[in-house]
Short mmCIF file of the C-alpha atoms (twelve columns), coordinates in Angstrom:
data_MODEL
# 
_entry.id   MODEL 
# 
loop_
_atom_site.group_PDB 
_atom_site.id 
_atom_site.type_symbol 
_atom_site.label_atom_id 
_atom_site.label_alt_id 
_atom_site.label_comp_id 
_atom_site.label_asym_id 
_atom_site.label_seq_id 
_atom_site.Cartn_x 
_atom_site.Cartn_y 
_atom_site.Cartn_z 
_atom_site.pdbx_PDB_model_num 
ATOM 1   C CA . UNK A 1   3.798   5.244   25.527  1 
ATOM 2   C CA . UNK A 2   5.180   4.174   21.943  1 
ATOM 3   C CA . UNK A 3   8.805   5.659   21.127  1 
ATOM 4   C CA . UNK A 4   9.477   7.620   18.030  1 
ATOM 5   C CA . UNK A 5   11.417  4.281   16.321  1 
ATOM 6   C CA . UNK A 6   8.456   1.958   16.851  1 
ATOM 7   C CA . UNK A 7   5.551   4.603   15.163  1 
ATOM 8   C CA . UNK A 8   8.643   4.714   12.305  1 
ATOM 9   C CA . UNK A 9   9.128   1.139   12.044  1 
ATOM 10  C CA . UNK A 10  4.700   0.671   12.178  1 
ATOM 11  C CA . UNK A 11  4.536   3.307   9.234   1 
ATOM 12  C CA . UNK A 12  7.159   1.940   6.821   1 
ATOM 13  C CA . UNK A 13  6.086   -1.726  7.712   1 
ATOM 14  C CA . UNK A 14  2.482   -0.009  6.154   1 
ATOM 15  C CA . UNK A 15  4.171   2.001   3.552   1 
ATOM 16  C CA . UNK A 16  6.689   -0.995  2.159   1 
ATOM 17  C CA . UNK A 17  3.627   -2.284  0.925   1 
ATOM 18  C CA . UNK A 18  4.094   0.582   -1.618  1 
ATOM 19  C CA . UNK A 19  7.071   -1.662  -2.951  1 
ATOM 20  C CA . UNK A 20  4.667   -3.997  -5.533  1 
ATOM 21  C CA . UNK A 21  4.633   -1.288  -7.559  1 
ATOM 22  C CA . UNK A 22  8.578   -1.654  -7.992  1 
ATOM 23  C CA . UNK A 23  8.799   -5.435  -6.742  1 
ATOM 24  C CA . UNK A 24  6.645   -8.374  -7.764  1 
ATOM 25  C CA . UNK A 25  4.861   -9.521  -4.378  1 
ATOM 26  C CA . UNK A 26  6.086   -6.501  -2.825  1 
ATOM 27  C CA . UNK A 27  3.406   -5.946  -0.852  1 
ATOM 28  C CA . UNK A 28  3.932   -9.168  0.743   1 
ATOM 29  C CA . UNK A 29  8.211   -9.155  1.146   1 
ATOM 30  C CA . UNK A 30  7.997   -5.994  2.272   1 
ATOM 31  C CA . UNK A 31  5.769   -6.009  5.592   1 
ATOM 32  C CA . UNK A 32  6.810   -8.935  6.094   1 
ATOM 33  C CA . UNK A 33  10.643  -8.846  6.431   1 
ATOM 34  C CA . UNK A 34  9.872   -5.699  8.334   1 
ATOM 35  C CA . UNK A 35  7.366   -7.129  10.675  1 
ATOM 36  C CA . UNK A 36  9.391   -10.446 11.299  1 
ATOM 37  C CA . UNK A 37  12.342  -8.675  11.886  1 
ATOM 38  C CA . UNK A 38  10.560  -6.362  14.689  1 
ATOM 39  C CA . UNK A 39  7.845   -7.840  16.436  1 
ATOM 40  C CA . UNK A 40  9.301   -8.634  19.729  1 
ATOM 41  C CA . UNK A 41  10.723  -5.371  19.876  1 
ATOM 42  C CA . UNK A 42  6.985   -3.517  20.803  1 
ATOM 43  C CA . UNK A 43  3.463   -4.956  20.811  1 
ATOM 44  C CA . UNK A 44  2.755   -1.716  18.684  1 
ATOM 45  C CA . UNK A 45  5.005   -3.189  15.986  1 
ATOM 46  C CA . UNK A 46  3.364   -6.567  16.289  1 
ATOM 47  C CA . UNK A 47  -0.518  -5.266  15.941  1 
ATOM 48  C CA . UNK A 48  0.555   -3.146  13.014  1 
ATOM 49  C CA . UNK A 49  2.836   -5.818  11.048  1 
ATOM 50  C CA . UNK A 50  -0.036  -8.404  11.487  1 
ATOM 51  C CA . UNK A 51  -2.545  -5.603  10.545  1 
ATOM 52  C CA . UNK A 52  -0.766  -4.578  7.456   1 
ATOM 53  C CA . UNK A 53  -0.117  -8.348  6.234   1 
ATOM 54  C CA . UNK A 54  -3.668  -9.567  6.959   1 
ATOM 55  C CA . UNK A 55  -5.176  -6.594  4.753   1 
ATOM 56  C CA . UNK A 56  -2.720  -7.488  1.772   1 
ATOM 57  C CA . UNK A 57  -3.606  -11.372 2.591   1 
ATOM 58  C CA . UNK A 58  -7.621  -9.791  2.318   1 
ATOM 59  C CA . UNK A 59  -7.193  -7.901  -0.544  1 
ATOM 60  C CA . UNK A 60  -5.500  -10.801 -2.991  1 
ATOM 61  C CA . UNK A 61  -8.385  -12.780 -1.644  1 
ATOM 62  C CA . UNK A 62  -10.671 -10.455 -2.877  1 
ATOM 63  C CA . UNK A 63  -9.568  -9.853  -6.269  1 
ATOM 64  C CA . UNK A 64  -9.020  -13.580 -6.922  1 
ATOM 65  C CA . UNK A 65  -12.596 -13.469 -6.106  1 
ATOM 66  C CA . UNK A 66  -13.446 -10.859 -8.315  1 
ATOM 67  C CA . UNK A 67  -11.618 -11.917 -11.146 1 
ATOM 68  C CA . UNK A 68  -12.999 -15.271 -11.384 1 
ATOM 69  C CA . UNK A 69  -16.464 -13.911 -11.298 1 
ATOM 70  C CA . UNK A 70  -15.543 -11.767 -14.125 1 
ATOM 71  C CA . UNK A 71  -13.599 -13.140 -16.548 1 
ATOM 72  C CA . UNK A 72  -15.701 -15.976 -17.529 1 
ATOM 73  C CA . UNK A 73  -18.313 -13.326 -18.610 1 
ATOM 74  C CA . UNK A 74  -15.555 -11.552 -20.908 1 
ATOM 75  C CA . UNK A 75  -14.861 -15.112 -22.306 1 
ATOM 76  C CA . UNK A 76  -18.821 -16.090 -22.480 1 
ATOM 77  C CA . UNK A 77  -19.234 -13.089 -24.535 1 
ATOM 78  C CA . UNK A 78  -16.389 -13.439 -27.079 1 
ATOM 79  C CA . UNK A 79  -16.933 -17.027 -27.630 1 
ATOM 80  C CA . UNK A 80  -20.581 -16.660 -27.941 1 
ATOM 81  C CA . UNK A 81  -21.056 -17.770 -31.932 1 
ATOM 82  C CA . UNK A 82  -18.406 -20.127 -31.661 1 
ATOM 83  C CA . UNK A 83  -19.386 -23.462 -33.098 1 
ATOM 84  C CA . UNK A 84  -17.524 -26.360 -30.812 1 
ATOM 85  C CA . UNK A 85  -18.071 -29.159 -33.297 1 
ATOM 86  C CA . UNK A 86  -17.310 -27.250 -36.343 1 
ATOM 87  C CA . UNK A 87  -13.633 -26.958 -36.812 1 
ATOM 88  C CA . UNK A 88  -13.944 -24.337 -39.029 1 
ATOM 89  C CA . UNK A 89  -15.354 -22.131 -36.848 1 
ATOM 90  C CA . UNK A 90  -12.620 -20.006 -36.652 1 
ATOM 91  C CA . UNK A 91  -13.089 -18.995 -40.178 1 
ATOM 92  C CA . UNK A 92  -16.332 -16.693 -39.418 1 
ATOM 93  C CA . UNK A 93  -15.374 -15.682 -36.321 1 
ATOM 94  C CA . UNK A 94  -16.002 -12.038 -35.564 1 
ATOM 95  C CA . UNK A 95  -16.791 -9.360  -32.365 1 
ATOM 96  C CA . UNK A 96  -19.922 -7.956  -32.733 1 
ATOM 97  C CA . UNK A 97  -19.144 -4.382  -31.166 1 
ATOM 98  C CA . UNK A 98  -22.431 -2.666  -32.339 1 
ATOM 99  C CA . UNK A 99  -24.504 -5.099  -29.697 1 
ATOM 100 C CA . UNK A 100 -23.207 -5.244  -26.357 1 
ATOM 101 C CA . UNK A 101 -24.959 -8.104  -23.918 1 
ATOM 102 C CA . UNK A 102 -25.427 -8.198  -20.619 1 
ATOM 103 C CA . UNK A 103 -22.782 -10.339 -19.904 1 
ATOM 104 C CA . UNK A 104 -20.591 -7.577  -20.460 1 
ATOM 105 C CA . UNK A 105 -21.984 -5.137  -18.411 1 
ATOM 106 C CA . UNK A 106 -21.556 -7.381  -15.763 1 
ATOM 107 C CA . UNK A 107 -18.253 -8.139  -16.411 1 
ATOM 108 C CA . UNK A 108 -17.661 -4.599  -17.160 1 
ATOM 109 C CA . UNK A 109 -19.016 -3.886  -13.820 1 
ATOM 110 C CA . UNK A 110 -17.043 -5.972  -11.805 1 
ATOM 111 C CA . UNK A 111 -13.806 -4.526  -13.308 1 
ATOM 112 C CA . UNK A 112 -15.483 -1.155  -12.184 1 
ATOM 113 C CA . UNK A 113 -16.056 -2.256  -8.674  1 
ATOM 114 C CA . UNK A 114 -11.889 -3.762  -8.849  1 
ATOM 115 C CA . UNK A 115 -11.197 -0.030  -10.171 1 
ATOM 116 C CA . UNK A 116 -12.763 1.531   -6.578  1 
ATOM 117 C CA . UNK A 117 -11.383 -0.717  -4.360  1 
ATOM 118 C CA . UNK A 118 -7.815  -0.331  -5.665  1 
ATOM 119 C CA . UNK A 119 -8.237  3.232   -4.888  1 
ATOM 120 C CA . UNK A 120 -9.520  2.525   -0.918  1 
ATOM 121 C CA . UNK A 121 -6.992  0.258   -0.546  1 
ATOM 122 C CA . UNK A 122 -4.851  2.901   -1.416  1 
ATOM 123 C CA . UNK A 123 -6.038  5.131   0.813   1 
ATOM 124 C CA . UNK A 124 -6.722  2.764   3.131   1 
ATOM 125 C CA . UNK A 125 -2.824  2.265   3.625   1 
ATOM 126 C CA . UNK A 126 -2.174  5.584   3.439   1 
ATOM 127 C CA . UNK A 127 -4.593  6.259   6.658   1 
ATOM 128 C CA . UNK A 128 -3.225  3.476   8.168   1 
ATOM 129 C CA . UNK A 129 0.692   4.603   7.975   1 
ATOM 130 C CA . UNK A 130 -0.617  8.107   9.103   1 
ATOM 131 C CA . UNK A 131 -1.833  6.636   12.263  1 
ATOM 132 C CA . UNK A 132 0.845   4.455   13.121  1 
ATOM 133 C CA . UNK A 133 3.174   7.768   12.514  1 
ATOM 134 C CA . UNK A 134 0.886   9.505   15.541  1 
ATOM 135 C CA . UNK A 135 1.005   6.082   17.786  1 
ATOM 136 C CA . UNK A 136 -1.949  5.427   17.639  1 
ATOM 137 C CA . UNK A 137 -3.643  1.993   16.502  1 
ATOM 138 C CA . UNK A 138 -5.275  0.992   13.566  1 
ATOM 139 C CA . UNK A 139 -7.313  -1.719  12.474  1 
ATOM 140 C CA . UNK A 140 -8.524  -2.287  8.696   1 
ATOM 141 C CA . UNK A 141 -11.980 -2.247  7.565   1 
ATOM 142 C CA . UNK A 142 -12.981 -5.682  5.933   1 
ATOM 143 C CA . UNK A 143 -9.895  -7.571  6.915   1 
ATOM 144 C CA . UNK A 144 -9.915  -11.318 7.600   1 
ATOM 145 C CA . UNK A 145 -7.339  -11.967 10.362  1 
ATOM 146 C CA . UNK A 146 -5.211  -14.459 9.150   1 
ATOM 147 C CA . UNK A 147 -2.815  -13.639 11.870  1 
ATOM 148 C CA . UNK A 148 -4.340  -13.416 15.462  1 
# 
C-alpha cells in the first residue's frame, strides 16, 4: 500500500516537468532534484522518478532526431540556386514562393509529425501524474530506459 505523500511526491516529480516552460532544462532539474532527493524513501517514488526522467531523456532524443532530418531539407530548399563558386551569388538570390518542392513537404512534414508528438507528450505526462496521484504504476509508451 503507497501512502498519500509518496502518490504526491510521484505526481509532482511528473508534473515538475511542467517547469521548462518557466525554466530552461526544466524538465530535466525538476524530476530530477525531486527524484534524487526521494528515491529511497518508497520503491513507488523510485519507478516513477526513473519513469518520468527516462521519457524526457526519450523525448530530446527524439526531436534531435527529428530535427536533423528536417532541417537540412529547409536549408536544401533555400539554397537551391545558389551558385558556390560565384561570389556574387548573393546578388540574385531570391525565394521562389509560387513553386514549392518536395523537399519542403517533407520538411514541412516532419515539423508536422514534431507538432503531434508535443501534444502526446503532453498528455502523456498528464496521464502519467494522474496515475501516480491514484497509486497506481505507470510506464511510458516508447521510452528507452536509460535508468534500469
Amino acid at each position: 500500500m503507497v501512502d498519500n505523500h509518496h502518490k504526491n511526491l510521484a505526481t509532482f516529480i511528473h508534473l515538475s516537468t511542467f517547469s521548462r516552460f518557466i525554466i530552461p532544462f526544466g524538465n530535466f532539474i525538476g524530476p530530477i532534484v525531486l527524484w534524487a532527493a526521494n528515491k529511497e524513501k518508497s520503491e513507488f517514488v523510485d519507478h516513477h522518478g526513473k519513469q518520468a526522467i527516462n521519457f524526457q531523456i526519450s523525448i530530446l532524443l527524439y526531436a534531435i532526431i527529428i530535427g536533423t532530418i528536417s532541417v537540412p531539407f529547409f536549408i536544401f530548399k533555400l539554397f537551391r540556386g545558389l551558385d558556390v563558386i560565384d561570389f556574387h551569388g548573393f546578388h540574385n538570390f531570391h525565394i521562389n514562393v509560387g513553386e514549392p518542392s518536395p523537399l519542403l513537404y517533407i520538411g514541412g512534414g516532419l515539423g508536422a509529425l514534431a507538432i503531434i508528438a508535443f501534444i502526446i507528450e503532453l498528455a502523456l505526462i498528464v496521464k502519467a501524474s494522474l496515475s501516480a496521484r491514484d497509486g497506481e504504476v505507470y510506464k511510458y509508451p516508447l521510452t528507452i530506459n536509460f535508468l534500469k
